[in-house]
C-alpha positions in Angstrom: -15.3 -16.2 -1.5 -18.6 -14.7 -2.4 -20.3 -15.8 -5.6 -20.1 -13.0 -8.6 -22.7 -12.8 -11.4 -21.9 -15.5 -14.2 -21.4 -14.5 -17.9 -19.5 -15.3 -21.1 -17.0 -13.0 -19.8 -16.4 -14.1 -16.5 -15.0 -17.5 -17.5 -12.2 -16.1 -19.5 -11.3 -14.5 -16.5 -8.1 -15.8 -13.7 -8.7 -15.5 -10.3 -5.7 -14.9 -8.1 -6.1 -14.7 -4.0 -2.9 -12.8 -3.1 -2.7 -12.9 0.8 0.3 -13.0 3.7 -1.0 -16.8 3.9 -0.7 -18.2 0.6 2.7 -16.2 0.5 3.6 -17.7 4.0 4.4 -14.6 5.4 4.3 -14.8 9.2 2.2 -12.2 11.4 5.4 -11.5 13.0 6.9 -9.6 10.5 5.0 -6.8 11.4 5.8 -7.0 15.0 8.1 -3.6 15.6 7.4 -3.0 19.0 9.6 -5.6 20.1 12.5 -3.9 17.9 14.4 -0.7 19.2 13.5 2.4 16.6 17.4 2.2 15.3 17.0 -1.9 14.6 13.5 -1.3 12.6 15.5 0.3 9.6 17.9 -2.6 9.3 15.1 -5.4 10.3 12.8 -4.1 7.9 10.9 -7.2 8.1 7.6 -5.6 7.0 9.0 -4.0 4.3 10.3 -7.2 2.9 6.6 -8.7 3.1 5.6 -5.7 1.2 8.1 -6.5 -1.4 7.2 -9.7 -1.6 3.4 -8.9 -2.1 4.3 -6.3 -4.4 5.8 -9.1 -6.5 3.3 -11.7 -6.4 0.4 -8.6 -7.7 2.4 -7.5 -10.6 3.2 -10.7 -11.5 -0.2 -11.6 -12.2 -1.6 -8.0 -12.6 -3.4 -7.5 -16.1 -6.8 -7.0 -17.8 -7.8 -10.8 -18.2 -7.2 -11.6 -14.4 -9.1 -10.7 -11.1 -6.6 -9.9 -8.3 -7.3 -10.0 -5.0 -4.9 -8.8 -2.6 -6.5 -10.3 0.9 -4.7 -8.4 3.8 -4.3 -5.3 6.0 -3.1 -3.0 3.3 -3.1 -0.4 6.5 -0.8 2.2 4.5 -2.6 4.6 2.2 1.4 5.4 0.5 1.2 1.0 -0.1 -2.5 1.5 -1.5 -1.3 4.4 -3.6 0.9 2.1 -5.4 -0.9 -0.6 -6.0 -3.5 1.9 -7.4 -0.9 3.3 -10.1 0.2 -0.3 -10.6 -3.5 -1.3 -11.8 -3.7 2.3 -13.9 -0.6 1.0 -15.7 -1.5 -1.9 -17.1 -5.3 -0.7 -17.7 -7.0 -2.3 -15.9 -9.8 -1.5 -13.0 -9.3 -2.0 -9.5 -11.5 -0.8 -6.2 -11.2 -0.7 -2.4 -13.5 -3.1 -0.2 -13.1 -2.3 3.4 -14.7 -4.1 6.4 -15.7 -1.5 8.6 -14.8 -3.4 11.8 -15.2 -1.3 15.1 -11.5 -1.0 17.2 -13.2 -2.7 20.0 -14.9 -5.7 18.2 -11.3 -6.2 16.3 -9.3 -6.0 19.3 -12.0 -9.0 20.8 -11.9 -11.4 17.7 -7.9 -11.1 18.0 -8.2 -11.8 22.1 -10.3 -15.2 21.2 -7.8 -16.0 18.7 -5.5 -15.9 20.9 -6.9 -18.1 23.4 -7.6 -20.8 20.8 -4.5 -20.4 19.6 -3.6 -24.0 19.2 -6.7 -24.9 17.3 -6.8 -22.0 14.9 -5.6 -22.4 11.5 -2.9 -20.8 9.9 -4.8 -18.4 7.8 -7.1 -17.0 11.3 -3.6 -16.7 13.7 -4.0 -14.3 15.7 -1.8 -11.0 16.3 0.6 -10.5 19.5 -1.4 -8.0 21.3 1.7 -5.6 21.0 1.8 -6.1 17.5 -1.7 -5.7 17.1 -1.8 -2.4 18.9 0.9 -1.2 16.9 -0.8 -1.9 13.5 -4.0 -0.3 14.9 -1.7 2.8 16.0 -0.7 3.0 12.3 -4.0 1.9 10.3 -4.5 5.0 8.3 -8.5 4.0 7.0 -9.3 4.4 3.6 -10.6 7.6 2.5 -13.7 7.6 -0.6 -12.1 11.0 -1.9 -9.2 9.2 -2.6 -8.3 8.2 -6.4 -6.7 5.4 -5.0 -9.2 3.8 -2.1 -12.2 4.7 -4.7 -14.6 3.2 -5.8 -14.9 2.0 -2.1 -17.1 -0.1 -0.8 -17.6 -0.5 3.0 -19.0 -4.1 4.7 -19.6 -3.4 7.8 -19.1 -6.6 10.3 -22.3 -7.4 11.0 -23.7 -7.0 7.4 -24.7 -10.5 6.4 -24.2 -9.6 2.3 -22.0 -8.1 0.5 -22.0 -5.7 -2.6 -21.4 -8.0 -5.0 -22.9 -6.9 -8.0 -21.6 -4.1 -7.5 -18.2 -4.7 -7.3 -18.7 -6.7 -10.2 -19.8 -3.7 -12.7 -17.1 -1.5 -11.5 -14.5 -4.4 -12.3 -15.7 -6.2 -15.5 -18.3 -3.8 -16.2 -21.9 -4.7 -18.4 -20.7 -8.1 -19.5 -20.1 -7.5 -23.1 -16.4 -6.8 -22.7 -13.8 -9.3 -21.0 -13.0 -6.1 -19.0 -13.6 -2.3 -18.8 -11.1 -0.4 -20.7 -8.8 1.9 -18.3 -7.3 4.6 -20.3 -3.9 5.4 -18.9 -2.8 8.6 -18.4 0.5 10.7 -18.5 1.3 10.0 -15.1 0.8 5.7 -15.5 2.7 5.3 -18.7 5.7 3.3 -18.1 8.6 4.4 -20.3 12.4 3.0 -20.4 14.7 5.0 -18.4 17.3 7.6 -21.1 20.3 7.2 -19.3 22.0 9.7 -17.3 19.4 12.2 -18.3 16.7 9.6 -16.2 18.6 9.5 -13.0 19.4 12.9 -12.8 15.9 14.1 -12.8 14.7 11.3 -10.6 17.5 12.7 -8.5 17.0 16.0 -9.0 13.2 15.3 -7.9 13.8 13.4 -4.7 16.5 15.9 -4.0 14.0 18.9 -4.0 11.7 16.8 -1.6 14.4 16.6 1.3 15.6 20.2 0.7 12.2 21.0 1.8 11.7 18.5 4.4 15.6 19.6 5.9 14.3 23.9 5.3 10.6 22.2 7.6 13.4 20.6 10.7 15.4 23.8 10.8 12.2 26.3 11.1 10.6 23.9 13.6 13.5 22.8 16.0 12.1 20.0 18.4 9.1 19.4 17.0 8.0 16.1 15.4 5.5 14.2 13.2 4.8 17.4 11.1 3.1 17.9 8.1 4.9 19.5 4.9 3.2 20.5 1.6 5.1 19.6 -1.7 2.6 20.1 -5.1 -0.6 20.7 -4.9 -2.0 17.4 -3.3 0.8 15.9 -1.8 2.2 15.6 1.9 4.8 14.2 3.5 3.9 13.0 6.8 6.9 13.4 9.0 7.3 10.3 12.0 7.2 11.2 15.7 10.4 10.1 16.0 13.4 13.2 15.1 14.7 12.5 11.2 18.4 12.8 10.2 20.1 13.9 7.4 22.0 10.6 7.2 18.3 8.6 7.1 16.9 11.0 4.6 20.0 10.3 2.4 19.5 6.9 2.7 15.8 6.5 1.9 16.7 9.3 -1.4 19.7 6.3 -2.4 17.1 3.5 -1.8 14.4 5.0 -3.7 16.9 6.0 -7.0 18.3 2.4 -6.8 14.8 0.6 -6.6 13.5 2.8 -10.2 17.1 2.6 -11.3 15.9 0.1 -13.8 12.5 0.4 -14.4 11.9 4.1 -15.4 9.3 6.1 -13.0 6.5 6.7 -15.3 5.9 10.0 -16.5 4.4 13.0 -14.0 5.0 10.9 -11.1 8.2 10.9 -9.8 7.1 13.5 -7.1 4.6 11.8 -5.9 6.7 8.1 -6.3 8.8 9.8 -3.8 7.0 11.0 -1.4 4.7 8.0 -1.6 8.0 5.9 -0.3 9.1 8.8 2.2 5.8 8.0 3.9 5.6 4.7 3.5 9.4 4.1 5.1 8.8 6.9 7.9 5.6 4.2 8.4 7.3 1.2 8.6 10.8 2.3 10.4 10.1 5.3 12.7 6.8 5.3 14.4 
């Protein structure tokens, strides 16, 4: 772990290392090449590692502790919500992203599969399927962003890293446990008022499919489309064909998951199509 500046601060500050290896999640969950596309939905193996890394962040999330969650984090939809999870409870949060070549990452993965036997658990490698497949889907993070900025970029042969750097956009000058993260409309968590809740978060998801369903009929055939819903949002339609049946689903799924804990604010829209992309991710490409 690289060595931060030191200050009064700092030592009232937790550190938590969040990471498929202290969770014990194996690499294979994220092995869905070896599953036909109508099993992926009902295997959802890497959606339940998500869910389980979801918990262990929020768990822990808040202004007097340093999270860091150590992994792939592949899905911009998945970084979006970790994003809105850190605006929500005020606290700061950035992107570090080592900018590994495909070719060099595909080689380190190789060797580690070789030495297989003698690696530890936390350097396993991939099954070169697997590997391929979560290359196929990497979607980089992007600085323009809100939620993959700030980014910083370590390239793989860079023999520092931005520390101080990271350090002030985190904690800031060091006269403050923290920086102070104002929320905003969109990040403020309120308790769900009955019926009146679930209809709009119906009513909202509803509106989504209605356009995605008006998108299949004016484009018979075609797949893995683009459809513009708001101003800055898309949903990013899978290669593979999507039924009324699935999109039903996914709608039920996403009303039970929030049934409970109330959508904050301004972003049920994008809540939606956040978890429209990250499902058509995880179950149909």
């Amino acid at each position: 772990m690289p060595t931060f500046p030191s200050s009064h601060s700092s030592s009232k500050l937790q550190v938590h290392l969040i990471s498929d290896h202290t969770l014990h999640i194996p690499r294979s969950v994220y092995n869905l090449e070896s599953k036909e596309v109508s099993e992926r939905s009902n295997n959802s193996s890497e959606k339940n590692a998500r869910a389980i890394l979801y918990a262990a962040v929020t768990r822990v999330l808040s202004p007097k502790d340093i999270v860091i969650i150590d992994g792939g984090n592949y899905i911009k939809g998945w970084r979006y919500q970790l994003y809105c999870e850190a605006k929500a409870v005020r606290t700061t949060h950035c992107v570090v992203h080592i900018g590994t070549p495909i070719e060099k990452a595909r080689e380190i993965n190789e060797i580690r599969l070789v030495n297989e036997i003698d690696e530890s658990e936390e350097k396993l490698p991939y099954q070169k399927d697997c590997w391929e497949n979560l290359v196929f889907r990497y979607e980089e993070p992007n600085v323009f962003a809100r939620w993959d900025s700030p980014l910083f970029t370590v390239l793989w042969e860079d023999k520092e890293t931005p520390n101080e750097a990271i350090w002030e956009t985190l904690i800031g000058n060091g006269k403050s446990a923290k920086k102070i993260v104002r929320p905003n409309a969109a990040t403020i968590v309120r308790k769900p008022n009955g019926e009146d809740y679930l209809h709009e978060l119906d009513h909202t998801a509803q509106i989504v499919l209605n356009m995605i369903l008006d998108w299949i009929k004016d484009h018979p055939g075609e797949v893995g489309g683009q459809i513009a819903v708001g101003e800055s949002l898309l949903v990013e339609l899978p290669i593979e064909s999507v039924s009324l049946p699935v999109l039903q689903r996914l709608k039920r799924q996403y009303i039970n998951l929030n049934r409970n804990n109330a959508v904050p604010e301004g972003r049920m829209l994008e809540g939606f199509v956040g978890y429209l992309n990250d499902a058509f991710q995880s179950e149909l490409r």
